[in-house]
MDTraj code that builds the backbone (N, CA, C; nanometers):
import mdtraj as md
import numpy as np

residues = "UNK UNK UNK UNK UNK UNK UNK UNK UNK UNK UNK UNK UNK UNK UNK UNK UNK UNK UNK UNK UNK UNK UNK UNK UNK UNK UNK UNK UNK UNK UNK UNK UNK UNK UNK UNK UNK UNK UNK UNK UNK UNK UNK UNK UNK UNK UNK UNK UNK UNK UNK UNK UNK UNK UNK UNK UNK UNK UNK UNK UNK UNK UNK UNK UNK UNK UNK UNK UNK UNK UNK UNK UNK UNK UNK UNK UNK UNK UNK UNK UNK UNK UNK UNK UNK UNK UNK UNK UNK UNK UNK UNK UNK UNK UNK UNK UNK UNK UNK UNK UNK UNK UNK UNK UNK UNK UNK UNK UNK UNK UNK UNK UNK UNK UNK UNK UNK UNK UNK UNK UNK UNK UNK UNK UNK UNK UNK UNK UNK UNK UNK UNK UNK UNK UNK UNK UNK UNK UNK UNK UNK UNK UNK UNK UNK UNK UNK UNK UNK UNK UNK UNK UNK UNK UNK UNK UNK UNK UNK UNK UNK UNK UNK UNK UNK UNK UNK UNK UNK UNK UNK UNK UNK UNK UNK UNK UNK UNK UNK UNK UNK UNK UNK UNK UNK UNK UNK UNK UNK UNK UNK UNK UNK UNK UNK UNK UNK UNK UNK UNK".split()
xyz = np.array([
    [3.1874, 20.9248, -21.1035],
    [3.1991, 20.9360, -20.9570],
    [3.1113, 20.8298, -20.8912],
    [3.1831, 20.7192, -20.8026],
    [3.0961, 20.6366, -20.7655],
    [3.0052, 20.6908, -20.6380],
    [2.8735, 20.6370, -20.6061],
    [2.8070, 20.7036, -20.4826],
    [2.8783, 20.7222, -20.3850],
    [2.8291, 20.8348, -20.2931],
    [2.9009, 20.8882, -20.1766],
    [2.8194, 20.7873, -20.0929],
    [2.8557, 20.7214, -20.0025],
    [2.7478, 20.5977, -19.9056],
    [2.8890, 20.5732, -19.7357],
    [2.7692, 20.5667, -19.6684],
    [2.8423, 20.4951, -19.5476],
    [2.8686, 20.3202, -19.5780],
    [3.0352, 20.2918, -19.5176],
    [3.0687, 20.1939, -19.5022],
    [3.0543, 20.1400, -19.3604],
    [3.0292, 20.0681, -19.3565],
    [3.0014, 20.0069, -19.2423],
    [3.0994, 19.8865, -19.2275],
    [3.1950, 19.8617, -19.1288],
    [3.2727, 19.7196, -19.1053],
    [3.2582, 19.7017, -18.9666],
    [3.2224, 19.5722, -18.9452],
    [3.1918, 19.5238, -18.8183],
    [3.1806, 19.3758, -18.8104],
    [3.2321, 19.3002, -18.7134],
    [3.2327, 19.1724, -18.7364],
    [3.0786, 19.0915, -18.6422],
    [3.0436, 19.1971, -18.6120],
    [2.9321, 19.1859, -18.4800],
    [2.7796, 19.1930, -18.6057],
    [2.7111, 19.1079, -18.6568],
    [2.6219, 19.1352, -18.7271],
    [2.4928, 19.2169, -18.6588],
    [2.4597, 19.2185, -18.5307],
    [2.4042, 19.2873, -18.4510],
    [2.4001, 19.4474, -18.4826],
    [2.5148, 19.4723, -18.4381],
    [2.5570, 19.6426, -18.4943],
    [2.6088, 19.6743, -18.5767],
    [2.5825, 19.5391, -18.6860],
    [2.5819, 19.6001, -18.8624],
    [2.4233, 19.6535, -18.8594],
    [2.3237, 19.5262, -18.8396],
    [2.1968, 19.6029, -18.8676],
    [2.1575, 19.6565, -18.8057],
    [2.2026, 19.7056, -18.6947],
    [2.1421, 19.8239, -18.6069],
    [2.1616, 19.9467, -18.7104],
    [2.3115, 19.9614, -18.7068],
    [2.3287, 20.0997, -18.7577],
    [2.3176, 20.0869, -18.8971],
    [2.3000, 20.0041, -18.9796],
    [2.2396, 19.9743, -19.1334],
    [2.0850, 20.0017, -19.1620],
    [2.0174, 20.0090, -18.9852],
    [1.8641, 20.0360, -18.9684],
    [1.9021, 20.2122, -18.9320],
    [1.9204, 20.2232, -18.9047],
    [1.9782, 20.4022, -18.8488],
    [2.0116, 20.4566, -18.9368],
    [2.0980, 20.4285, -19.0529],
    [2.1647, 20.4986, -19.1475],
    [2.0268, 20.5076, -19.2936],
    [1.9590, 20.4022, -19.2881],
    [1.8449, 20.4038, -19.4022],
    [1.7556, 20.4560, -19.3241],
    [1.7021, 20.4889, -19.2176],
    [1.6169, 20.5396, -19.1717],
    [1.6217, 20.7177, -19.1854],
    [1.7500, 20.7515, -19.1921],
    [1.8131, 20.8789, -19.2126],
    [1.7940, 20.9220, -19.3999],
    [1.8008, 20.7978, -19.4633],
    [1.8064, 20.7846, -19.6004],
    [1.9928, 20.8061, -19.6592],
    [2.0281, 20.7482, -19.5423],
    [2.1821, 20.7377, -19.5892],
    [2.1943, 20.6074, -19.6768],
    [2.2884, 20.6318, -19.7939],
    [2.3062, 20.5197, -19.8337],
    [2.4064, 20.4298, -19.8155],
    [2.4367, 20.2982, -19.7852],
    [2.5347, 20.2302, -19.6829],
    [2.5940, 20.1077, -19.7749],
    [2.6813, 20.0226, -19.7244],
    [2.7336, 19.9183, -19.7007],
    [2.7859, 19.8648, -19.6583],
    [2.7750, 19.7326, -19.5759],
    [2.8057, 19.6857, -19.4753],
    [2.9129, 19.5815, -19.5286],
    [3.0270, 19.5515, -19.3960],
    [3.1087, 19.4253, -19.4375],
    [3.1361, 19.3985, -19.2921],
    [3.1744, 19.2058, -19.2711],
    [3.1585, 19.1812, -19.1709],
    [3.2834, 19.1487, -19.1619],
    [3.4035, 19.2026, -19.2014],
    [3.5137, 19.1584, -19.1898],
    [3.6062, 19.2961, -19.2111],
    [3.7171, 19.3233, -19.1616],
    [3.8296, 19.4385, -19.2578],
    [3.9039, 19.3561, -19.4132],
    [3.8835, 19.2398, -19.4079],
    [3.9397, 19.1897, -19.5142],
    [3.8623, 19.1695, -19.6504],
    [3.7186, 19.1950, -19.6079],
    [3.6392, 19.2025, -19.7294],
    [3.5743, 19.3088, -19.7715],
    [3.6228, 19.4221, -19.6525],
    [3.6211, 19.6048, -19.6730],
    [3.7220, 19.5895, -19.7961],
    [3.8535, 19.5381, -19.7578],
    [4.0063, 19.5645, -19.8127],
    [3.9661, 19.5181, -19.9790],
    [3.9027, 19.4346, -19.9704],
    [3.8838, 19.3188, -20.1248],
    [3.8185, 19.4226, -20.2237],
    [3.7194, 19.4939, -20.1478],
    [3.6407, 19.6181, -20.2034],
    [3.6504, 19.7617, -20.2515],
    [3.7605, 19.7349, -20.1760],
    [3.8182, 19.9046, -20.1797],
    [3.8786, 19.9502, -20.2922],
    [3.8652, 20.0459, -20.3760],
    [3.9357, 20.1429, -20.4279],
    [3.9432, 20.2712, -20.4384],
    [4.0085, 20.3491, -20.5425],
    [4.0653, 20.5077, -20.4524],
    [3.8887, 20.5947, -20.5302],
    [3.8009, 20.5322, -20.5411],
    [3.6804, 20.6061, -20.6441],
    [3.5671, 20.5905, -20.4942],
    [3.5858, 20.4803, -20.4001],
    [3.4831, 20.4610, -20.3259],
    [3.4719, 20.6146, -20.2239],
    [3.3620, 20.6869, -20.2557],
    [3.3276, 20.8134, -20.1585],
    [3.2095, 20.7781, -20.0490],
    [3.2454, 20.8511, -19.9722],
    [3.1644, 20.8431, -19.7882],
    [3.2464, 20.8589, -19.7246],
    [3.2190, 20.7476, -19.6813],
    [3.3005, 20.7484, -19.5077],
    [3.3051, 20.5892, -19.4732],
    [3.4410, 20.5668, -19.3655],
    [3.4109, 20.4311, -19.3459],
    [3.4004, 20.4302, -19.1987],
    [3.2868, 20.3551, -19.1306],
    [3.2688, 20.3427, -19.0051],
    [3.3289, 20.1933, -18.9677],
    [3.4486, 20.2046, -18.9334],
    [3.5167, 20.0766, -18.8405],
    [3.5633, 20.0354, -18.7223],
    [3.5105, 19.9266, -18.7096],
    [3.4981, 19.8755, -18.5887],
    [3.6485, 19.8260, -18.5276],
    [3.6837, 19.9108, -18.4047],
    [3.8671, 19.8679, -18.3783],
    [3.8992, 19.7141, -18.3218],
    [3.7996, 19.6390, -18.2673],
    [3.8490, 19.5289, -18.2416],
    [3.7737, 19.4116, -18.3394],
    [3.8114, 19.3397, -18.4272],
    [3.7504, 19.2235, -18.4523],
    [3.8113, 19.1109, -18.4924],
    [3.7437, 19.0104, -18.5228],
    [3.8038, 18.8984, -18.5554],
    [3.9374, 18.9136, -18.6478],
    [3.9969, 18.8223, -18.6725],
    [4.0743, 18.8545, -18.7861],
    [4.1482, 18.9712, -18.8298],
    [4.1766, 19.0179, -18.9332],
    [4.2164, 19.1920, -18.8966],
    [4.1703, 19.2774, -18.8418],
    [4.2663, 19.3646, -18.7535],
    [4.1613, 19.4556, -18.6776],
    [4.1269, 19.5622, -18.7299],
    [4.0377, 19.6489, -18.6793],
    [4.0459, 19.8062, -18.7609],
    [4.1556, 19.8828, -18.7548],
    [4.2471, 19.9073, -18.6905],
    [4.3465, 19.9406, -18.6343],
    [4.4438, 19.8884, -18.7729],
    [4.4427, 19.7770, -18.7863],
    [4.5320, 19.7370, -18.9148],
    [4.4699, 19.7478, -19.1094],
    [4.3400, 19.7741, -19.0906],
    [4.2788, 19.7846, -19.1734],
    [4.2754, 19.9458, -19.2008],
    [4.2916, 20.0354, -19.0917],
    [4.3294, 20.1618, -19.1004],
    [4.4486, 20.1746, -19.1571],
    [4.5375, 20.0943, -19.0654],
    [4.6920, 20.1274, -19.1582],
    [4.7434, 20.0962, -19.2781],
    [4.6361, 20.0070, -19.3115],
    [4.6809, 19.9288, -19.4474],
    [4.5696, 20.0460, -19.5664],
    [4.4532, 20.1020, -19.5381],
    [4.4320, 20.2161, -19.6292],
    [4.5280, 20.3395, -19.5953],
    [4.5771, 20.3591, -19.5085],
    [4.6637, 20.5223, -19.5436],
    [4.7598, 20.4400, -19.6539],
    [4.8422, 20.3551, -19.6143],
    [4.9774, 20.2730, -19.7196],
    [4.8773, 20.2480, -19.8958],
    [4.7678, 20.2582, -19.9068],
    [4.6669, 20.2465, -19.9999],
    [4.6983, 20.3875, -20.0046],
    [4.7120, 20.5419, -19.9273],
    [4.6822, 20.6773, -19.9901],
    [4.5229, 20.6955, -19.9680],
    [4.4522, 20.5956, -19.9002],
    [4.3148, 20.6250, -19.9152],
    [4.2458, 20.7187, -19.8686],
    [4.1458, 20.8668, -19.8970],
    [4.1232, 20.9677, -19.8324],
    [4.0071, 20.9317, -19.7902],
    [3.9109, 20.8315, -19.7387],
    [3.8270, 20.8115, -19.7260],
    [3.8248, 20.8243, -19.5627],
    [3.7530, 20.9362, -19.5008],
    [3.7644, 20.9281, -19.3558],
    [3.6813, 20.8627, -19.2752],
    [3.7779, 20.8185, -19.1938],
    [3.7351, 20.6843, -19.0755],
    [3.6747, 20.7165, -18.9228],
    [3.5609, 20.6693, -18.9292],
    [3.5210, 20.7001, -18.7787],
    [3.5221, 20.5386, -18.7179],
    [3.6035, 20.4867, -18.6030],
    [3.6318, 20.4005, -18.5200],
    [3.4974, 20.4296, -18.4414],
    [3.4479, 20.2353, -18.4114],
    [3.3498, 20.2264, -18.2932],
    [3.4445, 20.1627, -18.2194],
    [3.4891, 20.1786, -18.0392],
    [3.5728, 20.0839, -17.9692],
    [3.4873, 20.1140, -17.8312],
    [3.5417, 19.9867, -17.8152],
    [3.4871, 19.9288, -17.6565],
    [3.5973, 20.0337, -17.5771],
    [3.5315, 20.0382, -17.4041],
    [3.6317, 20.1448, -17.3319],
    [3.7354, 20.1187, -17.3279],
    [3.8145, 19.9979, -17.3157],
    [3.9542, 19.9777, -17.3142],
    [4.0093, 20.0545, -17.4594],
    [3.9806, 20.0384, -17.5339],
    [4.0830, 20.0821, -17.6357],
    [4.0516, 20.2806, -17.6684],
    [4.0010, 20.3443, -17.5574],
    [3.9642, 20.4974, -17.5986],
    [4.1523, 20.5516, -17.5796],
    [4.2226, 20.4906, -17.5710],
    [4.3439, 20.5610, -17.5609],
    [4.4243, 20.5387, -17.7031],
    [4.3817, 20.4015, -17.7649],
    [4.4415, 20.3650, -17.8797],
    [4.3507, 20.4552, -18.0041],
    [4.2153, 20.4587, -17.9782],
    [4.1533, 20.5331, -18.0384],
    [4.1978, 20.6922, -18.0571],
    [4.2741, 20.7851, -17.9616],
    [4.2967, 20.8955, -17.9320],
    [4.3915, 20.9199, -18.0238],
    [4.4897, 20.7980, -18.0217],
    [4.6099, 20.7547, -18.1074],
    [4.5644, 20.8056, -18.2490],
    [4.4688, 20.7086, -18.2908],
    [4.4611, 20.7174, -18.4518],
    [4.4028, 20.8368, -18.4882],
    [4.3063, 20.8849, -18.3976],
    [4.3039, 21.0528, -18.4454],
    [4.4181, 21.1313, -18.4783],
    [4.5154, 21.1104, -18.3998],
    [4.6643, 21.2044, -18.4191],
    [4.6666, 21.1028, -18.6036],
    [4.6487, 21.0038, -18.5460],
    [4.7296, 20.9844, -18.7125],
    [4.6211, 21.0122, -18.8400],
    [4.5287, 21.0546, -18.8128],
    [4.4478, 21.0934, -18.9108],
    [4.3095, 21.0603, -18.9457],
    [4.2680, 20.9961, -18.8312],
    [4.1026, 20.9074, -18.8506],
    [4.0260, 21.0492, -18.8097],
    [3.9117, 21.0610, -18.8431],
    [3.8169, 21.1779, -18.8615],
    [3.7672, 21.1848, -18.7374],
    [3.7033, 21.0851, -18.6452],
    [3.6625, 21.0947, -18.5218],
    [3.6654, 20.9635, -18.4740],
    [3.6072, 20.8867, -18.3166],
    [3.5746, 20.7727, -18.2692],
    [3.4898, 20.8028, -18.1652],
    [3.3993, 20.6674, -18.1582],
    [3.2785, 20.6511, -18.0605],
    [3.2953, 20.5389, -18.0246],
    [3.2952, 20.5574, -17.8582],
    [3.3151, 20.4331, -17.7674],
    [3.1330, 20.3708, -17.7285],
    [3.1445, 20.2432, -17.8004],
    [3.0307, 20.1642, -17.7187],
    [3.0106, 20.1749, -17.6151],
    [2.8571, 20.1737, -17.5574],
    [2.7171, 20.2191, -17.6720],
    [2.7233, 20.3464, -17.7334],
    [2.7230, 20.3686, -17.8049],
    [2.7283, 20.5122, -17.8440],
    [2.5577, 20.5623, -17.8263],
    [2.6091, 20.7076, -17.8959],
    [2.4096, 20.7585, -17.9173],
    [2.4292, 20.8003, -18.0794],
    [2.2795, 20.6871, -18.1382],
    [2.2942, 20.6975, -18.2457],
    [2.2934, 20.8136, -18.2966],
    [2.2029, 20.8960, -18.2606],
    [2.1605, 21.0651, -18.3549],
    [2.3532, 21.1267, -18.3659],
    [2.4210, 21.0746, -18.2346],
    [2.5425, 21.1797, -18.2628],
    [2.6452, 21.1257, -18.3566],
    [2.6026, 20.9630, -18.3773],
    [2.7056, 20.8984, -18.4682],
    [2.6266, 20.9420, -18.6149],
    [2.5066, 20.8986, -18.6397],
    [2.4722, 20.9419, -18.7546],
    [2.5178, 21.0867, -18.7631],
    [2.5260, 21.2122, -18.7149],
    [2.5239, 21.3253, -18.7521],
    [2.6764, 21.3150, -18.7870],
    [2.7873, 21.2655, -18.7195],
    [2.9441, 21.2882, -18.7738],
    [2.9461, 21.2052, -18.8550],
    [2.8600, 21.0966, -18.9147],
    [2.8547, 20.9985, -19.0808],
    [2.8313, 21.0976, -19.1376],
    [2.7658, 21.1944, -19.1609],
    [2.6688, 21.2824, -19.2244],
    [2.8382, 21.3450, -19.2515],
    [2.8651, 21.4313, -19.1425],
    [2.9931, 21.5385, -19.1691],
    [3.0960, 21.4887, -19.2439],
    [3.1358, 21.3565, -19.1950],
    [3.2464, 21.2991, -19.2589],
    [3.2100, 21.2946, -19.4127],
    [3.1012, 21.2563, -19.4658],
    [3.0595, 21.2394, -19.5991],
    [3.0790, 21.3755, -19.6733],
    [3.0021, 21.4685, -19.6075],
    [3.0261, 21.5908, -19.6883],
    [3.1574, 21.6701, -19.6738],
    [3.2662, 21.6000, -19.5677],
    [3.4355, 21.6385, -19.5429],
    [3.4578, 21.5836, -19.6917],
    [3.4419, 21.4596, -19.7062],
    [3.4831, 21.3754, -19.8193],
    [3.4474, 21.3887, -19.9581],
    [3.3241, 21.4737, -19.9475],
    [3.2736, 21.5289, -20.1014],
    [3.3478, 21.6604, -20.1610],
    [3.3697, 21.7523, -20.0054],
    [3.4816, 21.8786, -20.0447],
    [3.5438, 21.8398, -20.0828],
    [3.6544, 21.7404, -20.0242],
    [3.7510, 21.7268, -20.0456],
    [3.7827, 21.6540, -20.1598],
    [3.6911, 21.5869, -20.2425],
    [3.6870, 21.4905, -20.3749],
    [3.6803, 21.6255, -20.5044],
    [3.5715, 21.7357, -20.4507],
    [3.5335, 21.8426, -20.5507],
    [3.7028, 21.9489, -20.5448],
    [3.7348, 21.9636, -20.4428],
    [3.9029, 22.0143, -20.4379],
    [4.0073, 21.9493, -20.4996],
    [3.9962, 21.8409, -20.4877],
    [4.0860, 21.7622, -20.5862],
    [4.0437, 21.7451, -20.7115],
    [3.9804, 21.7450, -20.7655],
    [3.8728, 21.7571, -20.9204],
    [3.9406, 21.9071, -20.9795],
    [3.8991, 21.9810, -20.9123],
    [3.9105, 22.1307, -20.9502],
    [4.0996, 22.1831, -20.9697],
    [4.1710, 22.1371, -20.8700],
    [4.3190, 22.1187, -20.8773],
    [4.3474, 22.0090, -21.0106],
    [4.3002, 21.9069, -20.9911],
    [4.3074, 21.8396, -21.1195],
    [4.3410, 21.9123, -21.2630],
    [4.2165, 21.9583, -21.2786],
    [4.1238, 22.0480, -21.4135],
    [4.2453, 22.1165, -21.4398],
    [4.2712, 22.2404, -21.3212],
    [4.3364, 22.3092, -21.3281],
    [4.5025, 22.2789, -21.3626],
    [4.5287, 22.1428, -21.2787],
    [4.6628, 22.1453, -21.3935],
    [4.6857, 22.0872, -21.5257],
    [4.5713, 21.9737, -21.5743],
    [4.5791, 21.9796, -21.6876],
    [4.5556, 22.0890, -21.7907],
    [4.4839, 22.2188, -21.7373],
    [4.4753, 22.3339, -21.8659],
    [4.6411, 22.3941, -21.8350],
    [4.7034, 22.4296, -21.7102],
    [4.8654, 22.4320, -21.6927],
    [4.9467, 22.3799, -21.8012],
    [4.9441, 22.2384, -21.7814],
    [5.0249, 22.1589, -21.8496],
    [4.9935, 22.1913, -22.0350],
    [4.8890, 22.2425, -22.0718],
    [4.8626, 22.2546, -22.2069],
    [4.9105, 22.3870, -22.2920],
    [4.9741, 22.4546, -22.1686],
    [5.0227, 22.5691, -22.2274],
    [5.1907, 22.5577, -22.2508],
    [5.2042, 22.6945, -22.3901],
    [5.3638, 22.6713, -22.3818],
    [5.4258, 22.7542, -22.3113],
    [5.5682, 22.7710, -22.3193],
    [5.6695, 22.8524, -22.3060],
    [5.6145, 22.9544, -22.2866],
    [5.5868, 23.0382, -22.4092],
    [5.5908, 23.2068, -22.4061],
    [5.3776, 23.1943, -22.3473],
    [5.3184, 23.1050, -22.3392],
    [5.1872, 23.1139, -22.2991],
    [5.2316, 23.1390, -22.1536],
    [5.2921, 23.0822, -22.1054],
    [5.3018, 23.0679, -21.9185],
    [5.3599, 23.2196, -21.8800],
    [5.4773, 23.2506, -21.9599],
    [5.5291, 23.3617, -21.9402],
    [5.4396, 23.4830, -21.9565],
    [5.3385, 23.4683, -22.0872],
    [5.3046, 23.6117, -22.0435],
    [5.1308, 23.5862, -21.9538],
    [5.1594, 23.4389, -21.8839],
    [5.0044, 23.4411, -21.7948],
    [5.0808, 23.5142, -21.6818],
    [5.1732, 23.5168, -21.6309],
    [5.2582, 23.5711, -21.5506],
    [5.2635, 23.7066, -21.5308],
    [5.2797, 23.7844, -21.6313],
    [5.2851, 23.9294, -21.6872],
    [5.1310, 23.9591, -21.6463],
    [5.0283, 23.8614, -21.6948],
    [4.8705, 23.8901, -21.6716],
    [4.8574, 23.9357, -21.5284],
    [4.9151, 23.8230, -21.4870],
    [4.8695, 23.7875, -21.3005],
    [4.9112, 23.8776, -21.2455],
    [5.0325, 23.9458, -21.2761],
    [5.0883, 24.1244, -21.2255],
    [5.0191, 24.2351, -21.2200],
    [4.9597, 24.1924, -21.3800],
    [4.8601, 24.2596, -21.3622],
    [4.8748, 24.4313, -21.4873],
    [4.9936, 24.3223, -21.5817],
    [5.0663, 24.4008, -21.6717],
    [4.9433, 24.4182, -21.8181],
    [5.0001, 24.5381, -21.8807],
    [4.9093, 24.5363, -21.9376],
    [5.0087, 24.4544, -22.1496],
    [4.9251, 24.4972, -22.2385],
    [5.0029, 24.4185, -22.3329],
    [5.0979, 24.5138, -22.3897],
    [5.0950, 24.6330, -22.4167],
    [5.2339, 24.6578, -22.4324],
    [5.3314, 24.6872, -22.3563],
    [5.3525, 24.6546, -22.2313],
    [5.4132, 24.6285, -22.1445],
    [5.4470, 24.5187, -22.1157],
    [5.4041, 24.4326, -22.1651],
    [5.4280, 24.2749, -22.1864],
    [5.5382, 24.2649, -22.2917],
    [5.4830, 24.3368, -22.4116],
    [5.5262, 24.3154, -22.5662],
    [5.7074, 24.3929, -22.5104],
    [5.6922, 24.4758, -22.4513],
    [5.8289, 24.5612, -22.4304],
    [5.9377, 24.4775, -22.3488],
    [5.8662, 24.4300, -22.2246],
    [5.9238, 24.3217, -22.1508],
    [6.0298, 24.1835, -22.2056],
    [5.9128, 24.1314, -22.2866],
    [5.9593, 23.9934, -22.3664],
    [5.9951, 24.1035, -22.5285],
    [6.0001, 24.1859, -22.5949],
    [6.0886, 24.2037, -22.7128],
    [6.0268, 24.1470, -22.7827],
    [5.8815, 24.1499, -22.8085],
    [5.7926, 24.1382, -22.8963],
    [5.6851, 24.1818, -22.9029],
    [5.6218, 24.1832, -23.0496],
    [5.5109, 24.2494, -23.1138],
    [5.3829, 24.2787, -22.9896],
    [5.3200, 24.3623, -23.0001],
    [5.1891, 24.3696, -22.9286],
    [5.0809, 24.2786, -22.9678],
    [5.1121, 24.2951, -23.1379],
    [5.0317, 24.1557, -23.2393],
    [5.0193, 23.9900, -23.1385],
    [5.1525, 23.9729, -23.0996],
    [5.2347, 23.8370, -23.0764],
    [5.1767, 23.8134, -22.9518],
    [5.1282, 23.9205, -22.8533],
    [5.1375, 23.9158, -22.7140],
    [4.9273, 23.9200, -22.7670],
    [4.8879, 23.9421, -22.8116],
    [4.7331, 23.9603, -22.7976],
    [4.7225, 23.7851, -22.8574],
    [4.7811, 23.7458, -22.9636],
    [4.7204, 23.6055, -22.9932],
    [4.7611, 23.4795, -22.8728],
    [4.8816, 23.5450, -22.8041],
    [4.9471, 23.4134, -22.7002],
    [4.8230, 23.4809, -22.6070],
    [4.8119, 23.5764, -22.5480],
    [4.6874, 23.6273, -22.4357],
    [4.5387, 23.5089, -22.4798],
    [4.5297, 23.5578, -22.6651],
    [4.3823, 23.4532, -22.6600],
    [4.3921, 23.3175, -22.6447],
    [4.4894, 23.2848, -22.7081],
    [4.5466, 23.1241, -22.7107],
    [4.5390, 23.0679, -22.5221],
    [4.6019, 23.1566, -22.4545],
    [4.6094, 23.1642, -22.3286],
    [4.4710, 23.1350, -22.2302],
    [4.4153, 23.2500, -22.2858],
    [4.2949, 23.2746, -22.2041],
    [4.1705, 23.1367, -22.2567],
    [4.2531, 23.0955, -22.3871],
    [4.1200, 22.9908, -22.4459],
    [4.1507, 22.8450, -22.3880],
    [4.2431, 22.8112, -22.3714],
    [4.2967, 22.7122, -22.2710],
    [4.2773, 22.6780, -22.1563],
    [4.2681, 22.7874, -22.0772],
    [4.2667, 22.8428, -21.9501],
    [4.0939, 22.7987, -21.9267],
    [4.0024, 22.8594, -22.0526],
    [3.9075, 22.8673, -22.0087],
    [3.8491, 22.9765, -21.9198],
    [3.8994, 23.1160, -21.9507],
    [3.8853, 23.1979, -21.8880],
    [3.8541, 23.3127, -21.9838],
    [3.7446, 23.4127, -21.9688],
    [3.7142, 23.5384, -22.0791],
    [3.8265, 23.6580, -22.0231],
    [3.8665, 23.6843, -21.9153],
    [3.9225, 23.7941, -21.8426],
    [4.0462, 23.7614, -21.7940],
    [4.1535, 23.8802, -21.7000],
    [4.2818, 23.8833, -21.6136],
    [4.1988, 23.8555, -21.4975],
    [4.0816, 23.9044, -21.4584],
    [3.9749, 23.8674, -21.3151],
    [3.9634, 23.7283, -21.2945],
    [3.9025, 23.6871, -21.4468],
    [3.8495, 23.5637, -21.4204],
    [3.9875, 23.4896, -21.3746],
    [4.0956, 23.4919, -21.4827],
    [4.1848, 23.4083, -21.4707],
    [4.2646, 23.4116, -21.2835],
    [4.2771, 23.5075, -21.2688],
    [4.3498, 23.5235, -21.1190],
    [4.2352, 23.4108, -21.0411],
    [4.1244, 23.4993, -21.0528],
    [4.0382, 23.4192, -20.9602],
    [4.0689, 23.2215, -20.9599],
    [4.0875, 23.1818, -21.1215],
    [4.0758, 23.0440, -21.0998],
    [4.1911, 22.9986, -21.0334],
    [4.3504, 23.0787, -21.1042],
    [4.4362, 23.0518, -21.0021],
    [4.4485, 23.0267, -20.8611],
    [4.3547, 23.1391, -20.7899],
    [4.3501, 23.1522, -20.6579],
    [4.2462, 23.0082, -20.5994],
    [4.1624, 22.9341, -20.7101],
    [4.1078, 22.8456, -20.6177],
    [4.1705, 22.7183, -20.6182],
    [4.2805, 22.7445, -20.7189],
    [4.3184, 22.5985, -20.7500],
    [4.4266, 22.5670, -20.6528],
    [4.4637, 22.6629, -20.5976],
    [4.5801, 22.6424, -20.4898],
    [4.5343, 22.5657, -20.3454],
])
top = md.Topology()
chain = top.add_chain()
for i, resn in enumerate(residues, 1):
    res = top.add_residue(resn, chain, resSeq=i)
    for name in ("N", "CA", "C"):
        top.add_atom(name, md.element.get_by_symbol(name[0]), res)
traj = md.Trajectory(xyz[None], top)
């Protein structure tokens, strides 16, 4: 897992090290780029935080550097800095999915505190996808008659009621249950429901 850190893009070197002085002063850990095209050069789907971008700058804007990470799939959430003219275009990209925006000057304590949120939005949401992960590769490792009688489990059936169901041994239904449950990674029908229920 690479570090969780604020990104910083801004073409204004001024209010890179302002808020590069704000964010270490907090003990956030950061990185700055003075371009969207050398954010873009950097990027991949492992980088965790948050990216703080700036909507108007030289060269690509944030605005296009936004659109070009969703077409990336990138979950990394974006907080926009924009001058007052653009608070309507800004309003925009919230509908389409940016985490928040702050119109210059902002106040630092309230931008640092939604870096802060966005980071730990982005760590749930990295540990939720991890855990869904996990969970369908132990899925995928089971067979046929394993899935069928996790099914019978989740009902809440017991094993010879299983064994009667499917037209086999009680023997047959206790070794697919351990085989089941050892896969699964689960000692219990509790435990197992429970993991079901978080993986959804």
């Amino acid at each position: 897992m690479r570090l969780s850190q604020a990104h910083l893009v801004d073409d204004d070197e001024a209010i890179r090290d302002a808020l590069g002085w704000l964010l270490k002063s907090l003990g956030i850990p950061y990185t700055t780029y003075a371009s969207a095209e050398s954010f873009l050069a950097a990027w991949n789907p492992g980088l965790a935080g948050c990216l703080v971008l700036d909507m108007r700058m030289s060269g690509m804007s944030g605005l296009d550097c936004f659109d070009r990470l969703r077409e990336l799939k990138s979950t990394l959430p974006v907080i926009f800095l924009t001058g007052h003219g653009d608070v309507p275009l800004a309003v925009a990209t919230l509908k389409k999915g940016a985490f928040d925006f702050f119109e210059k000057p902002f106040n630092d304590n309230d931008l640092a505190s939604r870096i802060q949120e966005a980071m730990a939005h982005d760590a749930r949401q990295r540990a939720a996808n991890a855990t869904a992960d996990s969970l369908n590769a132990r899925l995928s490792s089971l067979t046929t008659r394993e899935r069928q009688i996790m099914e019978l489990v989740l009902a809440g059936k017991f094993n010879k009621v299983i064994a009667d169901e499917l037209h086999i041994s009680m023997r047959t239904v206790e070794v697919h249950r351990a085989n089941l449950f050892d896969k699964m990674q689960v000692k219990t029908a509790v435990e197992l429901a429970n993991l079901m229920k978080a993986g959804r």
